[in-house]
Rosetta silent file (secondary structure, phi, psi, omega in degrees, C-alpha in Angstrom):
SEQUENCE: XXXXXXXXXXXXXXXXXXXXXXXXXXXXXXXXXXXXXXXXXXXXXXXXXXXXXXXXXXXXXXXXXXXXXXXXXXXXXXXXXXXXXXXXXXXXXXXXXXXXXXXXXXXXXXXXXXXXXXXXXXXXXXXXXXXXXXXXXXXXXXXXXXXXXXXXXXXXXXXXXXXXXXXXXXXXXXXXXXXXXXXXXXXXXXXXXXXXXXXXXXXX
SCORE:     score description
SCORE:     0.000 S_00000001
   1 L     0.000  132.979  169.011    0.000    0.000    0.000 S_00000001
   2 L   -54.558 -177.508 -158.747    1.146    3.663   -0.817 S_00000001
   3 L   -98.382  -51.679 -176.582    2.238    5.866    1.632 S_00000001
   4 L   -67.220  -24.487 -174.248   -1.011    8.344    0.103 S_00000001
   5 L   -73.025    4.036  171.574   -3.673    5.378    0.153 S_00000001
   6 L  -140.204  118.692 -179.649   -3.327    6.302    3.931 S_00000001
   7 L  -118.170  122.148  176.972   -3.970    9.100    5.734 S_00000001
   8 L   -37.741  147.952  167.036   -2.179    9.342    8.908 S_00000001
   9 L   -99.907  159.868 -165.530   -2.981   11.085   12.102 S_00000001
  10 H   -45.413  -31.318  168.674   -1.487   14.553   13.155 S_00000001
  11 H   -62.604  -46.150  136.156    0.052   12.914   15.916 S_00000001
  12 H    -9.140  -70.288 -175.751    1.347   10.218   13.389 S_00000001
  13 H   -79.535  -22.581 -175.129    2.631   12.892   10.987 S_00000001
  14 H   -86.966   -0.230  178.687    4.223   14.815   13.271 S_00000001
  15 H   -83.267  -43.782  159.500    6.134   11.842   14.701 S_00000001
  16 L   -81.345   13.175  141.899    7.529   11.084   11.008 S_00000001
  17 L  -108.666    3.217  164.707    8.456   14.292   10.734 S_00000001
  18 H   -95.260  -40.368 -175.481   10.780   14.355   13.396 S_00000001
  19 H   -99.123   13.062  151.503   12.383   11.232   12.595 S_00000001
  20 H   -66.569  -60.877 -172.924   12.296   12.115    8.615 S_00000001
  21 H   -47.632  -76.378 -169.605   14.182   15.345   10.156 S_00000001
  22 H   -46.978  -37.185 -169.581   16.825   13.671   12.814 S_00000001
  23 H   -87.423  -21.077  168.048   17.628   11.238    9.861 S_00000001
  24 H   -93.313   -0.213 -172.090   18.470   14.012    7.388 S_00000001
  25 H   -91.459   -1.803 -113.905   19.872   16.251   10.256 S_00000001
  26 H  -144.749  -70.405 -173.934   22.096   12.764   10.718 S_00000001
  27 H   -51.495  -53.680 -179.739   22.956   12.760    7.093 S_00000001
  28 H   -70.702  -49.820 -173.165   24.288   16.460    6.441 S_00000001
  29 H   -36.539  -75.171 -166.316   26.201   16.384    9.910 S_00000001
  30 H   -72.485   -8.245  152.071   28.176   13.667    8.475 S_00000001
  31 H   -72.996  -31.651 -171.039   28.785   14.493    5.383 S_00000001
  32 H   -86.678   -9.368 -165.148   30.046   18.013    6.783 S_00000001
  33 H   -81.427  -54.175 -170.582   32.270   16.410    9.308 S_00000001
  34 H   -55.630  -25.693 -166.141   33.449   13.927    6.216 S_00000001
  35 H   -92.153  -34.963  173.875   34.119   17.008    4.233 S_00000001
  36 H   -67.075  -30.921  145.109   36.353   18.507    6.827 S_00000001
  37 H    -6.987 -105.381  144.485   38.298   15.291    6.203 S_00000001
  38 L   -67.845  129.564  167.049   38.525   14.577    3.149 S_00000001
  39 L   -52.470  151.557  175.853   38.462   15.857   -0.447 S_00000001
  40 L   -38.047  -38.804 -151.144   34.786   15.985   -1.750 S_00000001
  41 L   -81.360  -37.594 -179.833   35.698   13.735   -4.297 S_00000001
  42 L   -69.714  -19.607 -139.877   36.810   11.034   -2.017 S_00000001
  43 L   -88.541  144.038  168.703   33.502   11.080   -0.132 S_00000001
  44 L  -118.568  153.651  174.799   31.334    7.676   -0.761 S_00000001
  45 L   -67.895  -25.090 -174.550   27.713    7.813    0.072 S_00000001
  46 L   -60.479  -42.419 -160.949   28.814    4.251    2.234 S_00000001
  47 L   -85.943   11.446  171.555   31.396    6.692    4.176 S_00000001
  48 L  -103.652  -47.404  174.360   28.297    8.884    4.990 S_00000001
  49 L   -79.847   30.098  159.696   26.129    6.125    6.136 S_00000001
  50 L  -122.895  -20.194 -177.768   28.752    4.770    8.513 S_00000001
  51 L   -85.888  -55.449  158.371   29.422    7.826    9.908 S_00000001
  52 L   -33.515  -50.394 -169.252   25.385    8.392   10.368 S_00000001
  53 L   110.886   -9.814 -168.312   24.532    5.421   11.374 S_00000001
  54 L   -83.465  135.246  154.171   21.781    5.305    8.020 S_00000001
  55 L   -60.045  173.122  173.633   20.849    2.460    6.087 S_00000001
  56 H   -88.265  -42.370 -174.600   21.660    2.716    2.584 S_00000001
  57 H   -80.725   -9.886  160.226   17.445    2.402    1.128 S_00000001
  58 H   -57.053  -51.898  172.275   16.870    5.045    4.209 S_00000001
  59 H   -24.354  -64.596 -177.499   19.684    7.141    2.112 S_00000001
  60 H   -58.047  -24.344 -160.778   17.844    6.451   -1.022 S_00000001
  61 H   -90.435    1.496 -156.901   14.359    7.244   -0.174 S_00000001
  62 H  -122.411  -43.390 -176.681   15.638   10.757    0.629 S_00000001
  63 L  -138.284  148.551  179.741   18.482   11.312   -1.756 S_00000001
  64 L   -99.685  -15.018  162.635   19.601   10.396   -5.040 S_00000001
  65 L  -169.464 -162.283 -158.192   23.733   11.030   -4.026 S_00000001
  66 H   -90.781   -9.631  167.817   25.907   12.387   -1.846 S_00000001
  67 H   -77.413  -34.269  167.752   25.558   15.904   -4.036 S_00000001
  68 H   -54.599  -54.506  173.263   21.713   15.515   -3.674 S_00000001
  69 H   -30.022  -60.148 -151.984   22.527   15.265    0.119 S_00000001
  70 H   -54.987  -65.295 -166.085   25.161   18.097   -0.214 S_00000001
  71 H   -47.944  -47.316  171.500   22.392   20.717   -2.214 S_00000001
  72 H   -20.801  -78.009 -175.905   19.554   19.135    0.074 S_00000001
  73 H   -70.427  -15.684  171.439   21.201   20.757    2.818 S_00000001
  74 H   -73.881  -62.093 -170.216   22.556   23.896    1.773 S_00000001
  75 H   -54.629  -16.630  171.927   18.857   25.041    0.432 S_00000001
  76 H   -64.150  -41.218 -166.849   17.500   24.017    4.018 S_00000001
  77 H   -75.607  -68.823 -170.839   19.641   26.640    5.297 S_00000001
  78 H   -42.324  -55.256 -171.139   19.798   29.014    2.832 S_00000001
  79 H   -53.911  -44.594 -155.273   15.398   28.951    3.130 S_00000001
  80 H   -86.733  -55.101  163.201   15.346   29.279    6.969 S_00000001
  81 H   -25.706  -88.534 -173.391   18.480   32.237    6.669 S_00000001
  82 H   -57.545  -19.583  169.520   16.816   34.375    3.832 S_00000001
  83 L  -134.026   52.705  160.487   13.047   35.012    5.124 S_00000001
  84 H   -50.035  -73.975 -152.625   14.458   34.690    8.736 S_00000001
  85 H   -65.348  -31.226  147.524   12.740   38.240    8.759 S_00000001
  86 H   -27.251  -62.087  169.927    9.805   37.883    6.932 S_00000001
  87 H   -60.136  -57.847 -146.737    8.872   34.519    9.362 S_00000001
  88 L  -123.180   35.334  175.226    9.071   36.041   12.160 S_00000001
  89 L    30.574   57.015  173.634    7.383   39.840   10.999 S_00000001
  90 L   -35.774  137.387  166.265   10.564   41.977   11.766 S_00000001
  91 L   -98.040  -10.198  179.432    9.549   45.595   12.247 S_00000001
  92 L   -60.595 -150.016 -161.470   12.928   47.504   11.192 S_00000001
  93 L  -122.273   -6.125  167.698   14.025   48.531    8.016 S_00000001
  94 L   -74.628  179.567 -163.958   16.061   45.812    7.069 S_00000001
  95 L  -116.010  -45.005 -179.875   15.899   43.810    3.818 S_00000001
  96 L  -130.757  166.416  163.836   18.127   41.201    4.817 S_00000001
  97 L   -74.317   58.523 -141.259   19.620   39.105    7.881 S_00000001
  98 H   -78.762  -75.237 -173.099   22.798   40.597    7.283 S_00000001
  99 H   -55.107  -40.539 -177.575   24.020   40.070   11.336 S_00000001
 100 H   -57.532  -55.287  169.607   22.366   36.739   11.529 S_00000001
 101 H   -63.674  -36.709  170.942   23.963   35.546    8.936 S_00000001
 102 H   -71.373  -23.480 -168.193   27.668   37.050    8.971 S_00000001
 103 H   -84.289  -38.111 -165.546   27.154   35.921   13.219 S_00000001
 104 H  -109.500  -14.640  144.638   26.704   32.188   12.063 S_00000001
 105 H   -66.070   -4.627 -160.318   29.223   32.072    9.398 S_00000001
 106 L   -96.336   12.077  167.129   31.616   33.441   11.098 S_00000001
 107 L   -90.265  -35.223 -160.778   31.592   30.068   13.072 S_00000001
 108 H   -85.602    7.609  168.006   31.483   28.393    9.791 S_00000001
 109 H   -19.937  -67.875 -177.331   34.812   29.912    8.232 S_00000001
 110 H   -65.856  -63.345 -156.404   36.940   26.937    8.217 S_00000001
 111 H   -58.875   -1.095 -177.772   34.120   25.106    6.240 S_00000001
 112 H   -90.341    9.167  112.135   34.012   27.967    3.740 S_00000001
 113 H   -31.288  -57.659 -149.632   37.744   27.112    2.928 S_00000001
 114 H   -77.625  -18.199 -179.395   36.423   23.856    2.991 S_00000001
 115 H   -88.261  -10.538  168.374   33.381   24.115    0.245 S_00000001
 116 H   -60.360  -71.293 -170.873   36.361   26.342   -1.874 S_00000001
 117 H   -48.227  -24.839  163.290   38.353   23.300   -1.795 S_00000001
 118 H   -60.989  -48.252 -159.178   34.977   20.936   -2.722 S_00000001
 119 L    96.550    0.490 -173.732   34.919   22.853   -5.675 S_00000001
 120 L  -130.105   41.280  133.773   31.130   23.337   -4.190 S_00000001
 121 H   -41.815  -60.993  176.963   31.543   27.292   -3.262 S_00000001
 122 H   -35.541 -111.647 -178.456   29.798   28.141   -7.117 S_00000001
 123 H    18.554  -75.889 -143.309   26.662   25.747   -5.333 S_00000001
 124 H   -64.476  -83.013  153.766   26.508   27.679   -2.415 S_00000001
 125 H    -3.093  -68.581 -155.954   26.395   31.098   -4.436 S_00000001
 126 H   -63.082  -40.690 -153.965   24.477   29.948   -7.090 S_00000001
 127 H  -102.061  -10.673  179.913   21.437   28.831   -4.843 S_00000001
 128 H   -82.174   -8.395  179.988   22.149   31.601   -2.140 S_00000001
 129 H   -57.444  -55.872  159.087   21.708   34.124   -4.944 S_00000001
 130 H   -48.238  -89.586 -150.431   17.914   32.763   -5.593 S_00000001
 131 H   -72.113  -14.346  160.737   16.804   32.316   -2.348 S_00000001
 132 H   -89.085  -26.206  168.111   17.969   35.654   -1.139 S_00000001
 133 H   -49.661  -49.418 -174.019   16.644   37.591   -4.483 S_00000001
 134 H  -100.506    9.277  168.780   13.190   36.348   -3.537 S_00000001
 135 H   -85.567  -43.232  -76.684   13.426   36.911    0.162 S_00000001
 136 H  -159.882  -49.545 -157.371   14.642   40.502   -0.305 S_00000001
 137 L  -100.334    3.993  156.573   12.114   41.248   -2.781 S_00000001
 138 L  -109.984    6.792  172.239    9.197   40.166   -0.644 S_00000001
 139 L  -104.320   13.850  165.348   10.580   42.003    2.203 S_00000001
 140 L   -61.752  -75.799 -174.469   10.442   45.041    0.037 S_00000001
 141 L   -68.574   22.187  163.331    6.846   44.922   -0.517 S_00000001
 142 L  -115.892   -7.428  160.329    6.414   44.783    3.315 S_00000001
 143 L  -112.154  135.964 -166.338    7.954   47.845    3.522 S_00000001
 144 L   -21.956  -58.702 -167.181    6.551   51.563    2.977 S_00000001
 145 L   -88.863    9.276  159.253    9.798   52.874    1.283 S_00000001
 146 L   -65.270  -73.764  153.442    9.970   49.565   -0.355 S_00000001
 147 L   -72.299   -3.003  169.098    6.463   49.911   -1.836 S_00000001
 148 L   -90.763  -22.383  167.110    7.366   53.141   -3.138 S_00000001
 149 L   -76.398  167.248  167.346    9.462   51.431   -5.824 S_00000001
 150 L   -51.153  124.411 -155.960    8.092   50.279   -9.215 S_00000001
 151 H   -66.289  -86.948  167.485    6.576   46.807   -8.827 S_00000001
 152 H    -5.787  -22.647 -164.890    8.894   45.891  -12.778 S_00000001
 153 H  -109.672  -47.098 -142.056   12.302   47.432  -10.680 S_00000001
 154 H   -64.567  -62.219 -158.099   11.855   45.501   -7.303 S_00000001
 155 H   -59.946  -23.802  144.285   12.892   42.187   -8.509 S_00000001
 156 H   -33.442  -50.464 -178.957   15.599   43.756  -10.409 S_00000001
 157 H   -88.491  -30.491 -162.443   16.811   45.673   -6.777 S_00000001
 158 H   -87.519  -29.467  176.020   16.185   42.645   -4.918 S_00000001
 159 H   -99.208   -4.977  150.284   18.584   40.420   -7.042 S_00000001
 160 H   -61.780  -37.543  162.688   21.299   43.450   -6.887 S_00000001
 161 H   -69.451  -38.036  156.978   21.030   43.382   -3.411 S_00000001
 162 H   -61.740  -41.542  168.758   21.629   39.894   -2.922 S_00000001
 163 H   -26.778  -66.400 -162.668   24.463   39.768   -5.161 S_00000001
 164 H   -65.254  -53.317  170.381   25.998   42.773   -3.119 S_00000001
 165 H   -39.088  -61.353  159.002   25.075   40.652    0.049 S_00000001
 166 H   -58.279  -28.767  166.630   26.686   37.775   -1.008 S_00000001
 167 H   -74.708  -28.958 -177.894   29.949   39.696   -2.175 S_00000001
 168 H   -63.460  -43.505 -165.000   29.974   41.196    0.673 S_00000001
 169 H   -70.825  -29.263 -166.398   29.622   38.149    3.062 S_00000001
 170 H   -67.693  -74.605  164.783   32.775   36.296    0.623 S_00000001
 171 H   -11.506  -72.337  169.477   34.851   39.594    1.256 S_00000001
 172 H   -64.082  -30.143  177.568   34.468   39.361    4.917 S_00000001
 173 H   -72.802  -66.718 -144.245   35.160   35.912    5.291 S_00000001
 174 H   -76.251  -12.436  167.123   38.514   36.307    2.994 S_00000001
 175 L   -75.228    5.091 -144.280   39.186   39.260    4.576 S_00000001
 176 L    36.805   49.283 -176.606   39.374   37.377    8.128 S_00000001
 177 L    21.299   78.544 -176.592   36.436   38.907    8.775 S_00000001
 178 L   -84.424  142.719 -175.126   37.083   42.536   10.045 S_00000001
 179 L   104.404  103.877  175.343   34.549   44.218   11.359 S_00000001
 180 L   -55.243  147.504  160.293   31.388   42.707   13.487 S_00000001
 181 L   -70.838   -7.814  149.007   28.249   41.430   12.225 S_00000001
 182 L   -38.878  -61.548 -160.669   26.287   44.176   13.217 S_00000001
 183 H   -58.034  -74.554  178.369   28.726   46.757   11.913 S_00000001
 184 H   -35.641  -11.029  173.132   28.358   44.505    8.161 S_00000001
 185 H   -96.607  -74.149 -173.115   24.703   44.940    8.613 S_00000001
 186 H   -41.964  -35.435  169.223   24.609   48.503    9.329 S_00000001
 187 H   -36.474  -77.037 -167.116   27.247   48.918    6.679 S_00000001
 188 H   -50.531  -56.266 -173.957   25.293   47.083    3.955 S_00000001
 189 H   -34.448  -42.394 -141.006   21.854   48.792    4.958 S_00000001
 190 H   -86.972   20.468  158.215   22.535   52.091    4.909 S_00000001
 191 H   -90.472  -38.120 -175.862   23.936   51.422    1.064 S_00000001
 192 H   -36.658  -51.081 -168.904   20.472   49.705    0.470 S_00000001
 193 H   -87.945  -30.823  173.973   18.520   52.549    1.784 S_00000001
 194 H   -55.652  -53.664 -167.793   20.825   55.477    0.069 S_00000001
 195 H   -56.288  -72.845  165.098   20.173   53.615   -3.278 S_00000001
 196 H   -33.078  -43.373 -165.244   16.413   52.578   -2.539 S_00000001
 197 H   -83.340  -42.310  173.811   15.163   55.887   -0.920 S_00000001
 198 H   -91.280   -8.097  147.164   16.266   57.929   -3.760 S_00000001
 199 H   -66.474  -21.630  149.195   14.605   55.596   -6.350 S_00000001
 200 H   -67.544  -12.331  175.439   11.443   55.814   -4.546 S_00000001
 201 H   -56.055  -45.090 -134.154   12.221   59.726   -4.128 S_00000001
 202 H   -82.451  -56.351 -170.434   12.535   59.828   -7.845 S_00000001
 203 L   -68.756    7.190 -174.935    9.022   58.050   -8.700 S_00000001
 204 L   -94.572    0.000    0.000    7.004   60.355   -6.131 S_00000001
């Protein structure tokens, strides 16, 4: 019988979604540990499920390889990171989680050496570029000076601003990150809002 020919109760689903969770929360751990290791290249999905503890058809029903794994886990992050502010109906003026984020990479340094050295920096980039472009451009339209741009230019400013977020965040790490994450958030804002305020100036 499918999994859909039945439908479970909330107490039910929320019990397989904790241990759907702990078993992929299981999976990325050890592949990040494994990565700290090892080259990327070397990695076997078998040397992830020994380090887990995971069967290999638990692996499967979840992932198709250890790069599905790898992307899997970066976009969990990247999603919960980029409409941190959004989720939880910020009242400032920011756009993005500029200190949240620069605060928990700067724990995560050595592995950004270590996803250069994967060869899976580009990844990271590629998908934080997306998922911050469309957080940023719906935390626009929650704000007044936000909603003063043209609905055609926000998604336009919203994937310049991530860009500039993400260069920014690269910078600081290779710079040995001078400079607090606060200070990089106040930094970045008040270029956002200099930029932003006079293109909504302009259309008034």
């Amino acid at each position: 019988m499918s999994r859909n020919a039945v439908r479970a109760s909330p107490k039910a689903v929320k019990k397989t979604d904790r241990r759907v969770r702990r078993t992929r929360d299981a999976l990325g751990d050890a592949l990040v540990e494994l990565m700290h290791e090892k080259p990327f290249a070397q990695i076997t999905v078998q040397h992830v499920l020994d380090r887990a503890g995971v069967s290999r058809s638990t692996f499967y029903t979840h992932y198709r390889d250890k790069d599905d794994l790898f992307l899997s886990d970066v976009e969990d992050f990247l999603e919960q990171m980029a409409s941190l502010l959004s989720r939880r109906g910020e009242v400032s003026n920011r756009i993005a989680p500029v200190r949240e984020l620069f605060a928990h990479v700067a724990d995560w340094r050595e592995f950004h050496g270590v996803l250069v050295k994967a060869g899976k920096i580009h990844d990271f980039l590629e998908l934080g570029q997306g998922y911050f472009a469309r957080a940023i451009e719906q935390r626009l339209s929650e704000l007044p000076l936000g909603r003063g741009l043209a609905p055609t230019n926000r998604a336009a400013v919203a994937q310049m601003h991530a860009g500039a977020l993400l260069s920014l965040l690269m910078w600081w790490l290779n710079q040995g990150t001078p400079g607090s994450a606060a200070e990089m958030d106040a930094f970045y804002h008040e270029r956002v809002w200099s930029g932003i305020g006079r293109a909504a100036r302009d259309r008034m």
